[in-house]
N, CA, C and O atoms as CSV, one atom per row, in Angstrom:
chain,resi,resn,atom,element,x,y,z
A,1,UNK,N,N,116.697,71.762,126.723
A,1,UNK,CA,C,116.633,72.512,125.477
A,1,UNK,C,C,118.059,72.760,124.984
A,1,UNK,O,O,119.006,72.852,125.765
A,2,UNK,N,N,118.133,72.827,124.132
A,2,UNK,CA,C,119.375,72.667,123.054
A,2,UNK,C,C,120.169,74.383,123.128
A,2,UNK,O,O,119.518,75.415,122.965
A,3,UNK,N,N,121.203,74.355,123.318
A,3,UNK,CA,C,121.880,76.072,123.016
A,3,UNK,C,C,121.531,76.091,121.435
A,3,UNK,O,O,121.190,75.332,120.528
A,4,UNK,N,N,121.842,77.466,121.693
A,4,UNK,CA,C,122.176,77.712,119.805
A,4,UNK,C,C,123.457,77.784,119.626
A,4,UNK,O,O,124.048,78.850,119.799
A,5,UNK,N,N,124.061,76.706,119.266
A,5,UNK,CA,C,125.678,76.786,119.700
A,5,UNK,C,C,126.396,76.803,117.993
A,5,UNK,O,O,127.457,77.294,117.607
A,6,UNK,N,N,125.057,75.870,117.043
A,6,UNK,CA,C,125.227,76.150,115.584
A,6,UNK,C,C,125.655,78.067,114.981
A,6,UNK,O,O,126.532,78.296,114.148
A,7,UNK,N,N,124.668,79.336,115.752
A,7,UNK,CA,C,124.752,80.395,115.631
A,7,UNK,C,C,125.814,81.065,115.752
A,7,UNK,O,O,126.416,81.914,115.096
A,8,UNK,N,N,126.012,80.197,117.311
A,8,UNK,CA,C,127.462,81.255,117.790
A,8,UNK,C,C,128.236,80.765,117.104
A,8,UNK,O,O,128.648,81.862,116.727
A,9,UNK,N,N,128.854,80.076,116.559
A,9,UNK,CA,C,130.039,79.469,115.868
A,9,UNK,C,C,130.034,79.830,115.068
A,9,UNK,O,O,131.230,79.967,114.808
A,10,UNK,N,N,129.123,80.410,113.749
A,10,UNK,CA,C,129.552,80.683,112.620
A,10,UNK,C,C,130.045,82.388,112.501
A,10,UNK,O,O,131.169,82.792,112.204
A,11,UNK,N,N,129.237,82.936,112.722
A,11,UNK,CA,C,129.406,84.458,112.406
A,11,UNK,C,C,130.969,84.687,112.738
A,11,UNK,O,O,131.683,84.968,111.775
A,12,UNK,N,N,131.626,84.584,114.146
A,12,UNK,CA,C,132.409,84.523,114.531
A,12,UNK,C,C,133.820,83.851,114.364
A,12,UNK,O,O,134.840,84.004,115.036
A,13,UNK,N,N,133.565,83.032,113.224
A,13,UNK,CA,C,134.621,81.692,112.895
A,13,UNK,C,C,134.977,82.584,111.070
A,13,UNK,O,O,135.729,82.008,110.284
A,14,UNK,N,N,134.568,83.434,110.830
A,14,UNK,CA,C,135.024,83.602,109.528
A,14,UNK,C,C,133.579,83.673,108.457
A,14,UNK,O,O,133.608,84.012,107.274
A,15,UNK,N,N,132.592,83.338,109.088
A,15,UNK,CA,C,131.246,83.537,108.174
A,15,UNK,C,C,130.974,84.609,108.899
A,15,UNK,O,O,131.437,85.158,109.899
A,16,UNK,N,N,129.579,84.872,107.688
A,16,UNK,CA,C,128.450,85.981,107.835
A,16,UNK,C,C,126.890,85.483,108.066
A,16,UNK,O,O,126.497,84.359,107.756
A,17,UNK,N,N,125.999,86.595,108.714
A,17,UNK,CA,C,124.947,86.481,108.821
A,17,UNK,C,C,124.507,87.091,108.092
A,17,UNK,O,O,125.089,88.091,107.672
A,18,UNK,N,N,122.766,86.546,107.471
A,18,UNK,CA,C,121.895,86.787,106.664
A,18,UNK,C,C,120.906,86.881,107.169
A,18,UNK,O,O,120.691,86.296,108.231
A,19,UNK,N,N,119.895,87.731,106.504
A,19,UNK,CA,C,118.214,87.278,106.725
A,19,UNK,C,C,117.760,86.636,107.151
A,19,UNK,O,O,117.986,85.646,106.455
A,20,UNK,N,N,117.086,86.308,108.015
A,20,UNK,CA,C,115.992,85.058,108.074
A,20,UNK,C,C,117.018,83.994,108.458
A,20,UNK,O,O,117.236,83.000,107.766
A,21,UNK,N,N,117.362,84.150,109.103
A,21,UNK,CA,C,118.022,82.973,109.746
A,21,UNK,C,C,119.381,81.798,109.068
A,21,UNK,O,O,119.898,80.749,109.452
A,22,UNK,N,N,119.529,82.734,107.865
A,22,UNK,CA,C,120.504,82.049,107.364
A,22,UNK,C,C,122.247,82.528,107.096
A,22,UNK,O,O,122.583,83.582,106.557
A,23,UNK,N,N,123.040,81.641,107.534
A,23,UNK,CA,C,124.393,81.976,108.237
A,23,UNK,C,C,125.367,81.390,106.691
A,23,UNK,O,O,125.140,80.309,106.148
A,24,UNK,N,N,126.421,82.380,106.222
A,24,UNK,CA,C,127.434,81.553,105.328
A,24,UNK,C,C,128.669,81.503,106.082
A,24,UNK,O,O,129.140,82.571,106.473
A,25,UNK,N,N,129.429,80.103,106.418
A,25,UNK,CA,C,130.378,80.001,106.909
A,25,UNK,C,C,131.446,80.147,105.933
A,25,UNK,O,O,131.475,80.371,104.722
A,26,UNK,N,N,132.408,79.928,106.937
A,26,UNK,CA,C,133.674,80.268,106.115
A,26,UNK,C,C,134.373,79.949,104.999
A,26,UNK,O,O,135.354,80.469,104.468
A,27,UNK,N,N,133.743,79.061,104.748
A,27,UNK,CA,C,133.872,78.130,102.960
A,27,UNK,C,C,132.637,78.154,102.272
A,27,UNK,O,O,132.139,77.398,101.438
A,28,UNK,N,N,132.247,79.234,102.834
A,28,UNK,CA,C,130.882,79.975,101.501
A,28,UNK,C,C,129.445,78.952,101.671
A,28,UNK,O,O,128.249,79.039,101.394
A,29,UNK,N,N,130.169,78.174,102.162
A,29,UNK,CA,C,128.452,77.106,102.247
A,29,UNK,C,C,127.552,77.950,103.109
A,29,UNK,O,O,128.110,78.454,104.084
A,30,UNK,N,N,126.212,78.219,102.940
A,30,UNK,CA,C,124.485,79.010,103.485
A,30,UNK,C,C,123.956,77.601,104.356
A,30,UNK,O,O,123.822,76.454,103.930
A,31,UNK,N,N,123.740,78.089,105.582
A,31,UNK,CA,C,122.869,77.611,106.144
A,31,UNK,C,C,121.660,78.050,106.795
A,31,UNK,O,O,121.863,79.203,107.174
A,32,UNK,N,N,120.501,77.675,107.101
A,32,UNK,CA,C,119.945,78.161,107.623
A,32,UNK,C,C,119.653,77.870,108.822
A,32,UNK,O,O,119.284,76.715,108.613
A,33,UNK,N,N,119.494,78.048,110.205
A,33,UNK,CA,C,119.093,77.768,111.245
A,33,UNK,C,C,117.600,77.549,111.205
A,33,UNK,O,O,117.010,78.340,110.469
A,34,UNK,N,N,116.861,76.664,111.824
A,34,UNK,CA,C,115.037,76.881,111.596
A,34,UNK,C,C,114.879,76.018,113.003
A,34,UNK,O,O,115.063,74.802,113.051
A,35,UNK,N,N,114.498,76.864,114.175
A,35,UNK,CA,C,113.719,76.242,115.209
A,35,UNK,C,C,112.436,75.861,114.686
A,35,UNK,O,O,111.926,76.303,113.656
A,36,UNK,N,N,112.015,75.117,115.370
A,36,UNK,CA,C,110.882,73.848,115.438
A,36,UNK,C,C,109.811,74.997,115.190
A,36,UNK,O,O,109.023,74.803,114.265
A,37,UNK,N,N,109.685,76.354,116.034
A,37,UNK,CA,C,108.510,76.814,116.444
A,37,UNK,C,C,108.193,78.200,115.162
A,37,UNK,O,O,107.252,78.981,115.020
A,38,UNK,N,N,109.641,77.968,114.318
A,38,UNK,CA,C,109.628,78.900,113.180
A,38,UNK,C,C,108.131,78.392,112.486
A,38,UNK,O,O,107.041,78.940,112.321
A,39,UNK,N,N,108.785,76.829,112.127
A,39,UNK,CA,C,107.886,75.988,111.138
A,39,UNK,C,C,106.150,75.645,111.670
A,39,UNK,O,O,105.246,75.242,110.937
A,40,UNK,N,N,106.101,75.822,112.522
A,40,UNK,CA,C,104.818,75.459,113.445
A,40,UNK,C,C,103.630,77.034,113.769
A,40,UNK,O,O,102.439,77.230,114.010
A,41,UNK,N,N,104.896,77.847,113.573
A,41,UNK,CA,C,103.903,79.455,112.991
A,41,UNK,C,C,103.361,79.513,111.668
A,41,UNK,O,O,102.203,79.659,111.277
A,42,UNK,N,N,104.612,79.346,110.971
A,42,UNK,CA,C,104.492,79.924,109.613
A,42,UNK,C,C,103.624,79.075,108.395
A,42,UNK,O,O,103.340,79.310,107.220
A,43,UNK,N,N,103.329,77.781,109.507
A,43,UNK,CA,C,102.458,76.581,108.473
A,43,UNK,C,C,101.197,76.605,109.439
A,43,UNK,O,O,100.426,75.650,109.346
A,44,UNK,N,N,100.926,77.568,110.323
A,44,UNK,CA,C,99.709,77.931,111.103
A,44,UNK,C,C,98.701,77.403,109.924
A,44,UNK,O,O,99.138,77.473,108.775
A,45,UNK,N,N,97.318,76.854,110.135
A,45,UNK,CA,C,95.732,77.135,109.399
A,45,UNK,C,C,95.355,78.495,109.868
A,45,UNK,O,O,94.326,78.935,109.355
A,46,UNK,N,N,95.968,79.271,110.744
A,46,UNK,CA,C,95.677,80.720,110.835
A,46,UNK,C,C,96.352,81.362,110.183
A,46,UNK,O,O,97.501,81.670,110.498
A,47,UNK,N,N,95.407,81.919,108.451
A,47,UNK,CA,C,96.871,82.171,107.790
A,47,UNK,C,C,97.173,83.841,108.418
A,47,UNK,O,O,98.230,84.383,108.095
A,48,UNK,N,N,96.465,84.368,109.058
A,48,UNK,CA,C,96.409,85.748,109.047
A,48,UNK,C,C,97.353,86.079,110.371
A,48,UNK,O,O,97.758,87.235,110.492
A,49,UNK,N,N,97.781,84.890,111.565
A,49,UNK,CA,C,98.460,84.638,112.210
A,49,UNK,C,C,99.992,84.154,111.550
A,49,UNK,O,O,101.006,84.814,111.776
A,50,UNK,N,N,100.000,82.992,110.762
A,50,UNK,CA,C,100.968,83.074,110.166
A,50,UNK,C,C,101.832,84.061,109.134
A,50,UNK,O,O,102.973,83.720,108.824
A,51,UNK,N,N,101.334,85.128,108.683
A,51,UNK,CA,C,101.719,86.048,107.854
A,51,UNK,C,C,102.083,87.154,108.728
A,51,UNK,O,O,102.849,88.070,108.424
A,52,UNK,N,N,101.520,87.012,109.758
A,52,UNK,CA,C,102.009,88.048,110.929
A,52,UNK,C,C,103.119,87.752,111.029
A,52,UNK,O,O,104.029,88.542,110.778
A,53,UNK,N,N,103.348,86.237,111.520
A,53,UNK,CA,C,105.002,85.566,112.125
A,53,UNK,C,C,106.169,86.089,110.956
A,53,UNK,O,O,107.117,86.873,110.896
A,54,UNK,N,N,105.491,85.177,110.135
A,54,UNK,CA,C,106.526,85.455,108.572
A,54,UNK,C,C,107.229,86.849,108.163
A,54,UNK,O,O,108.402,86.979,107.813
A,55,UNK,N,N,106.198,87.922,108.291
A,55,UNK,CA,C,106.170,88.931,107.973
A,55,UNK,C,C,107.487,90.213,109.272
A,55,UNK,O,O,108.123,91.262,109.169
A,56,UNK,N,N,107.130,88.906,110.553
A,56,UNK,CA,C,108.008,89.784,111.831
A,56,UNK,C,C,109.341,89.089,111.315
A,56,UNK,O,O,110.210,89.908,111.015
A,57,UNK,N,N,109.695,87.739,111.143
A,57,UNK,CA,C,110.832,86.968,110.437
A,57,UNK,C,C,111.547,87.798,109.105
A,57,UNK,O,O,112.716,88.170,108.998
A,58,UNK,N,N,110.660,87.915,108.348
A,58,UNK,CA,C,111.587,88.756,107.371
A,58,UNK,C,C,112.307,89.768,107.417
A,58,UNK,O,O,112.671,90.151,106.305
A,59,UNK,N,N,112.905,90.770,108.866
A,59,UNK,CA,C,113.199,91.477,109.485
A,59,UNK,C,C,114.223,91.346,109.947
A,59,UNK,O,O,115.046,92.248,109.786
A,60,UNK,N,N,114.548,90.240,110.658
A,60,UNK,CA,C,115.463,89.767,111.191
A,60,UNK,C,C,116.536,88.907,110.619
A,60,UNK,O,O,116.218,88.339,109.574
A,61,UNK,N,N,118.174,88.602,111.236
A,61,UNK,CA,C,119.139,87.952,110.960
A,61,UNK,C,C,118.790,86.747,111.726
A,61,UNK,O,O,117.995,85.949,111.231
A,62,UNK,N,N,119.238,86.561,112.737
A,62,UNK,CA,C,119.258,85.670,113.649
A,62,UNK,C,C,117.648,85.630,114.208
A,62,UNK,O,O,117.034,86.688,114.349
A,63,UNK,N,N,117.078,84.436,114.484
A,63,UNK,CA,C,115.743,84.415,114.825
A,63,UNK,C,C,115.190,84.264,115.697
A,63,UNK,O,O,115.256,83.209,116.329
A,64,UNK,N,N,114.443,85.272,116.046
A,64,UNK,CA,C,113.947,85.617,117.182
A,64,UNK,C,C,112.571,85.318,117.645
A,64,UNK,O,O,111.642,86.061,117.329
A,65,UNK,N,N,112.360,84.043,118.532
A,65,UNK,CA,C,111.077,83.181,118.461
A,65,UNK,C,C,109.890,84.090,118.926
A,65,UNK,O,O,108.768,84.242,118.443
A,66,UNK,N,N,110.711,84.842,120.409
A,66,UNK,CA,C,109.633,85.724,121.246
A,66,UNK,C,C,109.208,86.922,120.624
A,66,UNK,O,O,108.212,87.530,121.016
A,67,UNK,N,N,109.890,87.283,119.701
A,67,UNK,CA,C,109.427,88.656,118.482
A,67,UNK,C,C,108.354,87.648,117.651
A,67,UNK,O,O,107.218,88.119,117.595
A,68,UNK,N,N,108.506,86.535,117.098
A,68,UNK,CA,C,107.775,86.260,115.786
A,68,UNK,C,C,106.179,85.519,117.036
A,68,UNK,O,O,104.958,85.571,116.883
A,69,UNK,N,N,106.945,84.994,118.015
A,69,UNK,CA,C,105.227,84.503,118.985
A,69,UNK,C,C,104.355,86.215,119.213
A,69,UNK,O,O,103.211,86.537,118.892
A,70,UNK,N,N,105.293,86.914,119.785
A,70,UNK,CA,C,104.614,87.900,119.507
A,70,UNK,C,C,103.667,88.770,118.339
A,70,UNK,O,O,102.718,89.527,118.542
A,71,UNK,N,N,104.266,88.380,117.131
A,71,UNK,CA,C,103.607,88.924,115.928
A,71,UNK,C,C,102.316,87.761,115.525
A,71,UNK,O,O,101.185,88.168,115.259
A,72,UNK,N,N,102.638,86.410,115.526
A,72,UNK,CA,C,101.880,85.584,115.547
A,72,UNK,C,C,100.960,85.665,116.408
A,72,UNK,O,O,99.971,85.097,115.945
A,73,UNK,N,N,100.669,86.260,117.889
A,73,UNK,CA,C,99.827,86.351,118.540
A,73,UNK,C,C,98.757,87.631,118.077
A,73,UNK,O,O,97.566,87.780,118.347
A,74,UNK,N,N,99.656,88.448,117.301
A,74,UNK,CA,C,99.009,89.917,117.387
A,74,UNK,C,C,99.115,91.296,118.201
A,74,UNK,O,O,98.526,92.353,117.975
A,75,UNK,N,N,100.005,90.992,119.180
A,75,UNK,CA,C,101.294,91.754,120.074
A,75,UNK,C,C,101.688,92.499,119.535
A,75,UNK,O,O,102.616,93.167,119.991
């Protein structure tokens, strides 16, 4: 499994963190970070599961899979 090595580098290098997973580095360019398991909640056919996830995501800077599996589960 992959670090989040995209995360650590920016905040720390002269950018800022945002909402939902999205980082502006130091020459103003927005990125967003999106693990695999963001996109695989939030496009659930359970929409009432997915609005859970979404809804724990909109909360957060940096993204937090085991908070949003948790909301997606109903936890």
């Amino acid at each position: 499994m992959a670090r989040p090595v995209v995360w650590a580098a920016r905040p720390g290098r002269g950018g800022e963190e945002s909402p939902c997973g999205w980082l502006k580095d130091r020459f103003g360019l927005s990125w967003q970070v999106t693990p695999r398991q963001l996109i695989e909640m939030t496009t659930s056919p359970d929409r009432a599961a997915a609005g859970r996830a979404l809804q724990a995501m909109m909360g957060m800077k940096k993204i937090n899979i085991a908070a949003m599996r948790a909301a997606f589960e109903g936890r």
